[in-house]
Backbone atoms as SQL, in Angstrom:
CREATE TABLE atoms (id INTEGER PRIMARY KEY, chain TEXT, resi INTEGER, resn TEXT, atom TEXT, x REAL, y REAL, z REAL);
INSERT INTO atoms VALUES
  (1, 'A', 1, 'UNK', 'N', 0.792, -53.872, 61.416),
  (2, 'A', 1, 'UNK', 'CA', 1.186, -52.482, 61.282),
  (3, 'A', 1, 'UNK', 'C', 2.599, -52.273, 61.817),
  (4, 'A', 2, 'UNK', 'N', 3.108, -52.997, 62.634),
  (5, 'A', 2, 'UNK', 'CA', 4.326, -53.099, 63.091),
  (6, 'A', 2, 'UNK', 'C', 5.190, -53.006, 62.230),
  (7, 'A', 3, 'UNK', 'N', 4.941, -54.527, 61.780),
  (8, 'A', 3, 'UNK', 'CA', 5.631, -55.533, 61.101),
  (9, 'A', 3, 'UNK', 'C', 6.047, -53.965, 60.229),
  (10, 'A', 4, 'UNK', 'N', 5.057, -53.238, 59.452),
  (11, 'A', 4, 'UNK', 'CA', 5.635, -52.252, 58.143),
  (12, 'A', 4, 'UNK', 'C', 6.578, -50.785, 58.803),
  (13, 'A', 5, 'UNK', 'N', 6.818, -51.166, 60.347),
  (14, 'A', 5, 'UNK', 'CA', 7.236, -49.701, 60.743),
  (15, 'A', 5, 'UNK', 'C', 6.674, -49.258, 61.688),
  (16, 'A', 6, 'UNK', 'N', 5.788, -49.144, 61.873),
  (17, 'A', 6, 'UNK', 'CA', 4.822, -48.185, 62.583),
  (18, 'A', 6, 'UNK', 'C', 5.243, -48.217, 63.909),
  (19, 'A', 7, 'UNK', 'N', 5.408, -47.037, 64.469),
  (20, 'A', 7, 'UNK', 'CA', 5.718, -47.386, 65.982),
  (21, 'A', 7, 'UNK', 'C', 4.494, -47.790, 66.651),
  (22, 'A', 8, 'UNK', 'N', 5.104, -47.495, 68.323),
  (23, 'A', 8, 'UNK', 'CA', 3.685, -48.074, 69.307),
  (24, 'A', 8, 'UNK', 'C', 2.857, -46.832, 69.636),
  (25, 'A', 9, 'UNK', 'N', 3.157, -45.611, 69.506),
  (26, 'A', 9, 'UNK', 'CA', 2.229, -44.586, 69.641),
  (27, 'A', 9, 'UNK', 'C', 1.387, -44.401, 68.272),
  (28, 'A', 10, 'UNK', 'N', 1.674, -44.910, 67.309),
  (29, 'A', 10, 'UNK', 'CA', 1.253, -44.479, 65.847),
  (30, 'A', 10, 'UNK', 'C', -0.038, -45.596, 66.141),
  (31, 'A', 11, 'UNK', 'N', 0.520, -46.926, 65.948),
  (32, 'A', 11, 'UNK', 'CA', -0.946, -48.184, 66.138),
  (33, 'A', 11, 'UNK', 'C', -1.660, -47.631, 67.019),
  (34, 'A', 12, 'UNK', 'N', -1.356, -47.325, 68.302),
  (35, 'A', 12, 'UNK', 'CA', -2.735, -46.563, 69.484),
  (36, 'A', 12, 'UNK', 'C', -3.349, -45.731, 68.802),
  (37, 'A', 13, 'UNK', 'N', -3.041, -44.764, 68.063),
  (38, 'A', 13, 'UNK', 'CA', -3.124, -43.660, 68.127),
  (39, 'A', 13, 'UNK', 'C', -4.397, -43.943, 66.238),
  (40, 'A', 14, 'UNK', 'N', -3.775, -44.852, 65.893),
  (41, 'A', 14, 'UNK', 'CA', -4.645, -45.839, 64.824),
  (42, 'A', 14, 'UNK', 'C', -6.201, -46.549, 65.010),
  (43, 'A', 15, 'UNK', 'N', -5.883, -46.861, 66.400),
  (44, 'A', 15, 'UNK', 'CA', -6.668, -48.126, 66.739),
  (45, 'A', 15, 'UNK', 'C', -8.619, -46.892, 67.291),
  (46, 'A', 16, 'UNK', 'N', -7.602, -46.194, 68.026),
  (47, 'A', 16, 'UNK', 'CA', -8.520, -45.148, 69.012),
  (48, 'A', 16, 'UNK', 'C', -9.304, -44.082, 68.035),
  (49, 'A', 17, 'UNK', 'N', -8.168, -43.863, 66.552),
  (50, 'A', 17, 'UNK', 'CA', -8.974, -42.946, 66.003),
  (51, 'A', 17, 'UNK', 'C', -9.826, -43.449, 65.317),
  (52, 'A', 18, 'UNK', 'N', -9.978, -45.171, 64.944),
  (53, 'A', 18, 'UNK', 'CA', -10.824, -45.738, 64.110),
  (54, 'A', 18, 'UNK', 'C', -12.253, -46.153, 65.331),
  (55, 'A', 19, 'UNK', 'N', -11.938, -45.814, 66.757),
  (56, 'A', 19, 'UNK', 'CA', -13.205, -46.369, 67.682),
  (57, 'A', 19, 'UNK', 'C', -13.526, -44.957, 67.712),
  (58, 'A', 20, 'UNK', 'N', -13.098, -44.063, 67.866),
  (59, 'A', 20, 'UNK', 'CA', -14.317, -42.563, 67.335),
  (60, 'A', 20, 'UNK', 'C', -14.228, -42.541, 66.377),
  (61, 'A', 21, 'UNK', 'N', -14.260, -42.662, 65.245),
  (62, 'A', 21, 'UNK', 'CA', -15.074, -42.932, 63.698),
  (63, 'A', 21, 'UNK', 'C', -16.035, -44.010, 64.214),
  (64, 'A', 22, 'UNK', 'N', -15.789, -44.822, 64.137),
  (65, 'A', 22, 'UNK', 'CA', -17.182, -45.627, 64.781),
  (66, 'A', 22, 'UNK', 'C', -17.995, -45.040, 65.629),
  (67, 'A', 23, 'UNK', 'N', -17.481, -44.887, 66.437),
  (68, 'A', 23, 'UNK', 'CA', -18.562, -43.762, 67.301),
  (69, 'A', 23, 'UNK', 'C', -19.051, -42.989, 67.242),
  (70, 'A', 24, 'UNK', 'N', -18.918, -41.892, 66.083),
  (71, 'A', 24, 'UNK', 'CA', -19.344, -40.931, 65.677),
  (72, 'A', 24, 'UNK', 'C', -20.514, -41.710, 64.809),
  (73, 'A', 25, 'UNK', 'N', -20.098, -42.777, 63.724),
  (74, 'A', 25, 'UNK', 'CA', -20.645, -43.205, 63.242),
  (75, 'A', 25, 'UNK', 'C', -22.298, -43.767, 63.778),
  (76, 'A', 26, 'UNK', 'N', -21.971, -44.473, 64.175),
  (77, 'A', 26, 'UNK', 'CA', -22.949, -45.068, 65.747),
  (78, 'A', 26, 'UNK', 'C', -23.969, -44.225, 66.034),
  (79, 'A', 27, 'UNK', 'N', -23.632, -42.777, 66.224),
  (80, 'A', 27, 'UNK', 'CA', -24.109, -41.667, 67.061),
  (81, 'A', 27, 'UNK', 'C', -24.805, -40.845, 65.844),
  (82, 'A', 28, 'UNK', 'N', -24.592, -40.854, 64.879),
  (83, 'A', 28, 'UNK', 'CA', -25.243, -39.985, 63.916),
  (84, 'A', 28, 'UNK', 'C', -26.454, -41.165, 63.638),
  (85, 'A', 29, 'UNK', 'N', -26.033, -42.571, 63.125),
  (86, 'A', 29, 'UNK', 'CA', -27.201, -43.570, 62.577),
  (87, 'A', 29, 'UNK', 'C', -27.994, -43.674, 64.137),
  (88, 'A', 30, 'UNK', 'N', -27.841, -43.676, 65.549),
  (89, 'A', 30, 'UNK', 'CA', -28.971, -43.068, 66.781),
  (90, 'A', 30, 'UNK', 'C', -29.443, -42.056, 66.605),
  (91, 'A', 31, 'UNK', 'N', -29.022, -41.056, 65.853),
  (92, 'A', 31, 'UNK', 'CA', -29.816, -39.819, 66.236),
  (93, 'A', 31, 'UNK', 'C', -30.868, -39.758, 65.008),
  (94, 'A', 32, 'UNK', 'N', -30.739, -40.377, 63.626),
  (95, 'A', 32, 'UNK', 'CA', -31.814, -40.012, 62.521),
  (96, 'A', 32, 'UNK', 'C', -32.433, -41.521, 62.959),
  (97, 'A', 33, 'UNK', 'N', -32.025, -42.272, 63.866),
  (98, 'A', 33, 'UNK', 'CA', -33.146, -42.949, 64.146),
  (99, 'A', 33, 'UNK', 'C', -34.405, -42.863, 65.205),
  (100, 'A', 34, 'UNK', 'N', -33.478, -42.104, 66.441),
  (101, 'A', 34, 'UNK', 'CA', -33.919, -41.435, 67.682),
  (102, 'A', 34, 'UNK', 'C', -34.846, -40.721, 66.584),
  (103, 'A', 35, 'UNK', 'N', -34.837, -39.601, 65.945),
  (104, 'A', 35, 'UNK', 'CA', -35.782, -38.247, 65.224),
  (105, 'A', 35, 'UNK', 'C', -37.087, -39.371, 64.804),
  (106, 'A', 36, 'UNK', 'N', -36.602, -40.218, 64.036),
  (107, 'A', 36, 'UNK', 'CA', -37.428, -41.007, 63.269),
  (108, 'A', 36, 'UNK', 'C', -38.955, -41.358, 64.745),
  (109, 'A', 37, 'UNK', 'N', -37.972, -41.950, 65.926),
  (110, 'A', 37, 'UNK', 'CA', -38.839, -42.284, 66.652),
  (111, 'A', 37, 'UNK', 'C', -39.443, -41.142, 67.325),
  (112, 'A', 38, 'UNK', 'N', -39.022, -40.665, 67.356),
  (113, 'A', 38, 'UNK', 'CA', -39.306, -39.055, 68.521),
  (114, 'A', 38, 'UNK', 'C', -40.416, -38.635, 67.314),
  (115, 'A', 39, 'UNK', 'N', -40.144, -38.308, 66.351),
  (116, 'A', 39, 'UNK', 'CA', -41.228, -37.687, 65.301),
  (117, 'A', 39, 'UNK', 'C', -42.511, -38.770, 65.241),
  (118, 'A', 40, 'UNK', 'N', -42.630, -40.088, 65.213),
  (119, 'A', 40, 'UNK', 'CA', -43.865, -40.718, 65.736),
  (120, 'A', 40, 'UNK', 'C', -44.315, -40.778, 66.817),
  (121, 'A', 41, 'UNK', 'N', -43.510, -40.677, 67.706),
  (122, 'A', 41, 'UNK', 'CA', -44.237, -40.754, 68.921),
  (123, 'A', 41, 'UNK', 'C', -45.203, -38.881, 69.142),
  (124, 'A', 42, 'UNK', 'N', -44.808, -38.018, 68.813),
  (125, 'A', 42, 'UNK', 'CA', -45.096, -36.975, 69.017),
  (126, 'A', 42, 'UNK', 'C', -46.553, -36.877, 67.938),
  (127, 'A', 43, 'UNK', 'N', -46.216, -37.317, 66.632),
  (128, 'A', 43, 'UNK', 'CA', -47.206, -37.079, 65.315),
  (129, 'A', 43, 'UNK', 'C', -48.495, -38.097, 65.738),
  (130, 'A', 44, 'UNK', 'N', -47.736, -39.889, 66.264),
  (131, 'A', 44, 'UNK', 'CA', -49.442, -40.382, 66.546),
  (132, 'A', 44, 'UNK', 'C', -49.511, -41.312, 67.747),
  (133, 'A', 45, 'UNK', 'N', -48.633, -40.831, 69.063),
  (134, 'A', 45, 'UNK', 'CA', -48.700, -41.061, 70.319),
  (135, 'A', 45, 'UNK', 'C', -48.694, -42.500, 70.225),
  (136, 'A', 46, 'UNK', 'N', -48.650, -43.078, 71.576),
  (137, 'A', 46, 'UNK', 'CA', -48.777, -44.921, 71.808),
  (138, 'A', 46, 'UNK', 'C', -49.956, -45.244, 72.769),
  (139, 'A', 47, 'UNK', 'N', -50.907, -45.496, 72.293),
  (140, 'A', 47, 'UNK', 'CA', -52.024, -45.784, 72.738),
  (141, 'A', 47, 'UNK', 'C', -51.999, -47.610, 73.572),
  (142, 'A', 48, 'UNK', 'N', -51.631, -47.195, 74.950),
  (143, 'A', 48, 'UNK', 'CA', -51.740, -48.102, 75.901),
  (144, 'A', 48, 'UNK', 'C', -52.888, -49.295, 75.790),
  (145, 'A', 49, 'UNK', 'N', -54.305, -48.450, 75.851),
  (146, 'A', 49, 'UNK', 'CA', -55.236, -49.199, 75.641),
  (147, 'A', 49, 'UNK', 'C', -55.706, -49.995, 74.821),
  (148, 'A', 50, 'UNK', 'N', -55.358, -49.616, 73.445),
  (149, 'A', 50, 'UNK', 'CA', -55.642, -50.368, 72.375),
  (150, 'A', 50, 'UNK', 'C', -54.485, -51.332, 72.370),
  (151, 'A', 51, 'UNK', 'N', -53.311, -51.302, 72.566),
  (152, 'A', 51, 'UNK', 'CA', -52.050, -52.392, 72.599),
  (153, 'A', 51, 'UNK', 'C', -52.459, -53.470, 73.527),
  (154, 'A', 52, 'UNK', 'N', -52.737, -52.895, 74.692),
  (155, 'A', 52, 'UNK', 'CA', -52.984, -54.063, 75.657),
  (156, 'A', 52, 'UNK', 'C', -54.669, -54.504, 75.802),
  (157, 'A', 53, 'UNK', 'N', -55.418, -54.005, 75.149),
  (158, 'A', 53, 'UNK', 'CA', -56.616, -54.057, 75.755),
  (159, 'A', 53, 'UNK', 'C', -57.279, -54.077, 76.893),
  (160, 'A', 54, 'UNK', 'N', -56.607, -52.654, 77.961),
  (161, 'A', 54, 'UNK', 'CA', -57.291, -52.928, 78.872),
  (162, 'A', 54, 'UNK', 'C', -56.527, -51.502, 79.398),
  (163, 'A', 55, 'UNK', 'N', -56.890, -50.993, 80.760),
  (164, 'A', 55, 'UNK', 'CA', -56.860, -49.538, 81.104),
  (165, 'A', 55, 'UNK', 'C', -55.319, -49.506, 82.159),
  (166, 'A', 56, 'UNK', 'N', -54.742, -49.099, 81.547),
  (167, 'A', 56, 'UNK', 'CA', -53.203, -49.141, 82.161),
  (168, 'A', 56, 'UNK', 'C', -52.978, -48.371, 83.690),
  (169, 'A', 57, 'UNK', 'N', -54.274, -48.049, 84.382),
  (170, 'A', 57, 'UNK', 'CA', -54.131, -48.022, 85.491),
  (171, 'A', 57, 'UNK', 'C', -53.998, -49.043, 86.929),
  (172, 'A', 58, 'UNK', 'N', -54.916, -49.349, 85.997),
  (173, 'A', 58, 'UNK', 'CA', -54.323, -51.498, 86.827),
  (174, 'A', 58, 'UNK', 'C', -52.777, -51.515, 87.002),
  (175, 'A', 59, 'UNK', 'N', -52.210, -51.511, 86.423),
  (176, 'A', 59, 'UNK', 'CA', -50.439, -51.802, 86.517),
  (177, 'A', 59, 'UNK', 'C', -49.694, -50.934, 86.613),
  (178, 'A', 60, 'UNK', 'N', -50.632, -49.617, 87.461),
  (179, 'A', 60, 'UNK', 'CA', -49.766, -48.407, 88.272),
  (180, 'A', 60, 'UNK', 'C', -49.347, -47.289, 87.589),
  (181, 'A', 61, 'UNK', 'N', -50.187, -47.308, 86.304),
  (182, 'A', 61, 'UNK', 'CA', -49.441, -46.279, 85.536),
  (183, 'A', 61, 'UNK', 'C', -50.725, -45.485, 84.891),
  (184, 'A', 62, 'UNK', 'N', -51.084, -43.971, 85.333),
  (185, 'A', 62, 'UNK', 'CA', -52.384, -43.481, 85.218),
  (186, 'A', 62, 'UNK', 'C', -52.294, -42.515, 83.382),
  (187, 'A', 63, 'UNK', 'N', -52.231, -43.641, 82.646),
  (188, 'A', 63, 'UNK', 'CA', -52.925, -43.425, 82.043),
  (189, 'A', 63, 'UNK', 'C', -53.983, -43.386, 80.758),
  (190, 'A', 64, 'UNK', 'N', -53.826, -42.101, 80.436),
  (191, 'A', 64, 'UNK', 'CA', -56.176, -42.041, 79.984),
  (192, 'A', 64, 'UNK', 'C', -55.609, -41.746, 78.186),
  (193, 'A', 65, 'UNK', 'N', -55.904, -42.755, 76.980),
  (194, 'A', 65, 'UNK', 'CA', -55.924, -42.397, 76.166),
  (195, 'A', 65, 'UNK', 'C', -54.078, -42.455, 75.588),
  (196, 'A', 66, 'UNK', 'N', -53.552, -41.615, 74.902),
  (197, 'A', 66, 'UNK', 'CA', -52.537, -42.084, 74.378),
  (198, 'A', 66, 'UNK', 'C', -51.920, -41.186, 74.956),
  (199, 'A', 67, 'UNK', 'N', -50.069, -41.528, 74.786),
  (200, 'A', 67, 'UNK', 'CA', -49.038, -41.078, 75.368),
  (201, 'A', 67, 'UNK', 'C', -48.026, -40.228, 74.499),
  (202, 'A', 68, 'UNK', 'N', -47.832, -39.190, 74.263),
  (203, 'A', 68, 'UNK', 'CA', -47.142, -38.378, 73.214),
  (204, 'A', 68, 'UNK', 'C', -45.589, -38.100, 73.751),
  (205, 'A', 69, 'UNK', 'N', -45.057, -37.985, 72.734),
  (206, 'A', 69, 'UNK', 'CA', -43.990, -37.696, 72.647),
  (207, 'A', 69, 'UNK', 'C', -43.209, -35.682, 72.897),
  (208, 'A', 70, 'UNK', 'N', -41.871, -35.721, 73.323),
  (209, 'A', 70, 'UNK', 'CA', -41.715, -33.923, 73.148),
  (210, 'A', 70, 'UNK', 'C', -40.448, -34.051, 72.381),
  (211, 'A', 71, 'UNK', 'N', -39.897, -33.042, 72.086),
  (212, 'A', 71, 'UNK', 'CA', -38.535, -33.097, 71.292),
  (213, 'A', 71, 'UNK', 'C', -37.807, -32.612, 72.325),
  (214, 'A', 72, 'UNK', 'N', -36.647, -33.221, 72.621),
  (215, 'A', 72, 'UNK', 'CA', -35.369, -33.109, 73.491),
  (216, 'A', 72, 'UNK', 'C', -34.220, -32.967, 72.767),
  (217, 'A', 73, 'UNK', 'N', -33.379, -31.757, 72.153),
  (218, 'A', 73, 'UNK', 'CA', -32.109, -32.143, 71.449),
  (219, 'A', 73, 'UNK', 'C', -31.227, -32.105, 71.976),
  (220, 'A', 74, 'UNK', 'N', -31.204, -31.482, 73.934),
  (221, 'A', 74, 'UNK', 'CA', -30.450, -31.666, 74.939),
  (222, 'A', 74, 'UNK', 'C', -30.024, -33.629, 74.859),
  (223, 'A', 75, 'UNK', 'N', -30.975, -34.129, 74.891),
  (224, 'A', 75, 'UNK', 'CA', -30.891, -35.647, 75.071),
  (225, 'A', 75, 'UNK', 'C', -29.981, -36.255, 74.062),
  (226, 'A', 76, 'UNK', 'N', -30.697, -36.094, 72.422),
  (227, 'A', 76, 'UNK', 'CA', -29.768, -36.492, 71.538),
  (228, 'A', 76, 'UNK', 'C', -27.875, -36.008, 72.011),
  (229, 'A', 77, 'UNK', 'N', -28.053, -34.577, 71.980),
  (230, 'A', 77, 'UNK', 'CA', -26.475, -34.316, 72.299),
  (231, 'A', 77, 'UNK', 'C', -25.636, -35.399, 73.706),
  (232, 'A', 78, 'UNK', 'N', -26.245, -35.269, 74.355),
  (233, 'A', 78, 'UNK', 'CA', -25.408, -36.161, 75.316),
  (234, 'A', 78, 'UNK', 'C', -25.430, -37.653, 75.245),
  (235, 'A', 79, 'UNK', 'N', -26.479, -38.016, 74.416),
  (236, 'A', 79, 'UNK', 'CA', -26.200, -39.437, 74.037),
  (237, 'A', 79, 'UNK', 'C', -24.906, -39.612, 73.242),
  (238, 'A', 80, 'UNK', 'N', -25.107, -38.692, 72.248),
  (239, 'A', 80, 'UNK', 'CA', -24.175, -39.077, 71.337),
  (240, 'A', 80, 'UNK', 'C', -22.811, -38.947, 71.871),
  (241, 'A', 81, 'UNK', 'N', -22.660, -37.675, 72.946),
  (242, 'A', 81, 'UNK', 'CA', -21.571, -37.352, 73.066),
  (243, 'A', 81, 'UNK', 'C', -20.705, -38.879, 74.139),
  (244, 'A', 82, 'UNK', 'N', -22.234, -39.618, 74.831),
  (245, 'A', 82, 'UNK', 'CA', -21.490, -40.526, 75.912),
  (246, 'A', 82, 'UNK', 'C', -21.104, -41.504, 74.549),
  (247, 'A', 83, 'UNK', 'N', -21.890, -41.708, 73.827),
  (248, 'A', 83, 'UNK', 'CA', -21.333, -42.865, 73.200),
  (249, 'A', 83, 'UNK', 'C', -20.079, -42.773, 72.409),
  (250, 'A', 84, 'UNK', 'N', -19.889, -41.421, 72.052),
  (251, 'A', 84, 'UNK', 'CA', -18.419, -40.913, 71.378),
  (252, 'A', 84, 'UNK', 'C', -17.002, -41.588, 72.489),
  (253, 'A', 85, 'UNK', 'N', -17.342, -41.189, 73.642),
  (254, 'A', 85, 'UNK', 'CA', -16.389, -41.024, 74.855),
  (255, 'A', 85, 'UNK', 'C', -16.266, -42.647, 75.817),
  (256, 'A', 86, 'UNK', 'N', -17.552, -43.370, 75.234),
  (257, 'A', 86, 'UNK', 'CA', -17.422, -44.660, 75.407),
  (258, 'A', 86, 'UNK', 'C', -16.661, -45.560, 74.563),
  (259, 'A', 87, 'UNK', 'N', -16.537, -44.940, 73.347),
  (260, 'A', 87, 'UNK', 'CA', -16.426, -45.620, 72.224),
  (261, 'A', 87, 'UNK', 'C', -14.404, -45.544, 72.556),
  (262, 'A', 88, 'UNK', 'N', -14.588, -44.604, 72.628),
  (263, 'A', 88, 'UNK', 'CA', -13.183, -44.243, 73.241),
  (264, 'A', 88, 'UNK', 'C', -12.089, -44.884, 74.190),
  (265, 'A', 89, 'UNK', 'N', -13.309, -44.941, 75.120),
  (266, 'A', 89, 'UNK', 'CA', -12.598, -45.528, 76.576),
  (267, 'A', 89, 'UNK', 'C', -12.289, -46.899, 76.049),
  (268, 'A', 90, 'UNK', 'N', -13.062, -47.380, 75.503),
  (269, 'A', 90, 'UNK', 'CA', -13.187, -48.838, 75.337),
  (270, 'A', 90, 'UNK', 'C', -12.169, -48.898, 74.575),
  (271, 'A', 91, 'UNK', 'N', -11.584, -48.263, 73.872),
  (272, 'A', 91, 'UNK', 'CA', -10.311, -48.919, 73.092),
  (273, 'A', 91, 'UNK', 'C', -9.136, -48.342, 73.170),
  (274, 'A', 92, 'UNK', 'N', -8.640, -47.887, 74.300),
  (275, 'A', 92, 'UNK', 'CA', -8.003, -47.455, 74.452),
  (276, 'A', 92, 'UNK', 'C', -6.736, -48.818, 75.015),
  (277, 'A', 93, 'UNK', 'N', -7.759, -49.748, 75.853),
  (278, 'A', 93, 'UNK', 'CA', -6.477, -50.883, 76.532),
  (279, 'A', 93, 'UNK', 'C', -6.199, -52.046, 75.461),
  (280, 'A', 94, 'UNK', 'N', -7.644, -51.966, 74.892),
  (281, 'A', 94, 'UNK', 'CA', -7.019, -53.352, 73.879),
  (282, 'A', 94, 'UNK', 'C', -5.845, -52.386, 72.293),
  (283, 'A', 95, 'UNK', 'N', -6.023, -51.066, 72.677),
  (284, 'A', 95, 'UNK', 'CA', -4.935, -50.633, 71.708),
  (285, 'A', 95, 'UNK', 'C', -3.961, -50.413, 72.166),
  (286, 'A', 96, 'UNK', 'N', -3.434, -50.428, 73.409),
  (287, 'A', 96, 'UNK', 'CA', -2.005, -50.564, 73.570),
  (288, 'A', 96, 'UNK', 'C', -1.424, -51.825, 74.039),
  (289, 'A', 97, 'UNK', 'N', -2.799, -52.810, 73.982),
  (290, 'A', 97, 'UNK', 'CA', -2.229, -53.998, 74.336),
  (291, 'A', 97, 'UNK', 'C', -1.835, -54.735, 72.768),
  (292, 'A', 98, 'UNK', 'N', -2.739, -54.559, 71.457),
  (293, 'A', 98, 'UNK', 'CA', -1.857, -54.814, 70.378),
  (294, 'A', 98, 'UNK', 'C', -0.503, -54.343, 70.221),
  (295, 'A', 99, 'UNK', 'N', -0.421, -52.780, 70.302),
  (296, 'A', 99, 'UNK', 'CA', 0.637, -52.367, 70.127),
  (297, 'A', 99, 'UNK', 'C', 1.890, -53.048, 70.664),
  (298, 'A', 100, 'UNK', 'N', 1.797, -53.443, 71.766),
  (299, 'A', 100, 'UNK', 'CA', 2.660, -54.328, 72.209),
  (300, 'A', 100, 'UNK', 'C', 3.117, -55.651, 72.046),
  (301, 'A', 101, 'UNK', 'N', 2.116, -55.821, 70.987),
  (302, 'A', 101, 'UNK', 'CA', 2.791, -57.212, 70.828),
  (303, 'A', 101, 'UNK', 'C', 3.727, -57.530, 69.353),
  (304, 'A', 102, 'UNK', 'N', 4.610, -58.543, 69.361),
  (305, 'A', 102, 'UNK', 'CA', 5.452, -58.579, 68.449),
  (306, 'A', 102, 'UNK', 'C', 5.260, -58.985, 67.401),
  (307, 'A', 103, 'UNK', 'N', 5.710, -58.437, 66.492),
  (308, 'A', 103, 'UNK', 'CA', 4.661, -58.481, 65.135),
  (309, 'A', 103, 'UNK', 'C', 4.771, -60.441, 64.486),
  (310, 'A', 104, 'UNK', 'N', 6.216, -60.811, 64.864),
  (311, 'A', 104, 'UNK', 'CA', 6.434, -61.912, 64.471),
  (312, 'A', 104, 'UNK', 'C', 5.661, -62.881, 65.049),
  (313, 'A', 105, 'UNK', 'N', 5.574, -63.167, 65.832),
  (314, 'A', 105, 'UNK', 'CA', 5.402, -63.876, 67.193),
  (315, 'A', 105, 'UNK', 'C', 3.579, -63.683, 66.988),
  (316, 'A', 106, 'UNK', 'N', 2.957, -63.093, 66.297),
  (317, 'A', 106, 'UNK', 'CA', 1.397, -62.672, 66.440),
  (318, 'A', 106, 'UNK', 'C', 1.397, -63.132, 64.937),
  (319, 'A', 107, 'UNK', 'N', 2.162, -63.321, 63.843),
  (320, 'A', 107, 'UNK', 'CA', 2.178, -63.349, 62.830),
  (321, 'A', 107, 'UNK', 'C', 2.022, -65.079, 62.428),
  (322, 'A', 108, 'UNK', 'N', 2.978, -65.622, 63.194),
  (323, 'A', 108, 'UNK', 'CA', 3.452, -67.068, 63.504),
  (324, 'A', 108, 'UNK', 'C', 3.025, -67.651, 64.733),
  (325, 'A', 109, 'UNK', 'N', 1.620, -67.517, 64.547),
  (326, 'A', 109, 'UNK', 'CA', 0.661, -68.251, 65.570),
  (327, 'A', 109, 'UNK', 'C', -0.098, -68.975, 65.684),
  (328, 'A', 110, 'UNK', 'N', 0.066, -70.379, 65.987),
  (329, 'A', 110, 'UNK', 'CA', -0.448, -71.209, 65.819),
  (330, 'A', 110, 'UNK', 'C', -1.632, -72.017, 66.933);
């Protein structure tokens, strides 16, 4: 991107807007998958006993029959929003560390 012009604020500014598109991306395919799961767990619960065959109070956890699900869209929102802002952080050093480098010299590397 150099090599055609581009300054060093333009590639950052390239690099960061393509890791929130991903992230956004990311965050929408979690959340119709999150629903997907949240809507079974709520419609036909996870029945401890029948998975393990045996009464899940033994291993500290009381309980009787199956375990249901609630809908949280507080939860979805802040997932998505950390993973937006992660997605972010994270590319922020390896994009100004391309930017910096010389287009020739990265081009002619052997």
């Amino acid at each position: 991107m150099k090599a055609m012009g581009l300054q060093n604020n333009e590639v950052v500014y390239t690099f960061v807007l393509e890791s929130i598109g991903i992230g956004i991306l990311g965050g929408v395919i979690g959340v119709l998958m999150g629903i997907g799961g949240v809507w079974m767990m709520i419609t036909y619960g996870l029945d401890f006993e029948a998975m393990f065959g045996m009464d899940m109070a033994s291993f500290g956890m009381p309980v009787i029959g199956k375990v249901y699900g609630v809908w949280n869209p507080a939860a979805f929102v802040k997932v998505v929003s950390f993973g937006i802002i992660v997605s972010f952080l994270a590319s922020i050093w390896p994009a100004y560390r391309a930017a910096d480098k010389d287009p020739v010299k990265t081009i002619y590397h052997r």
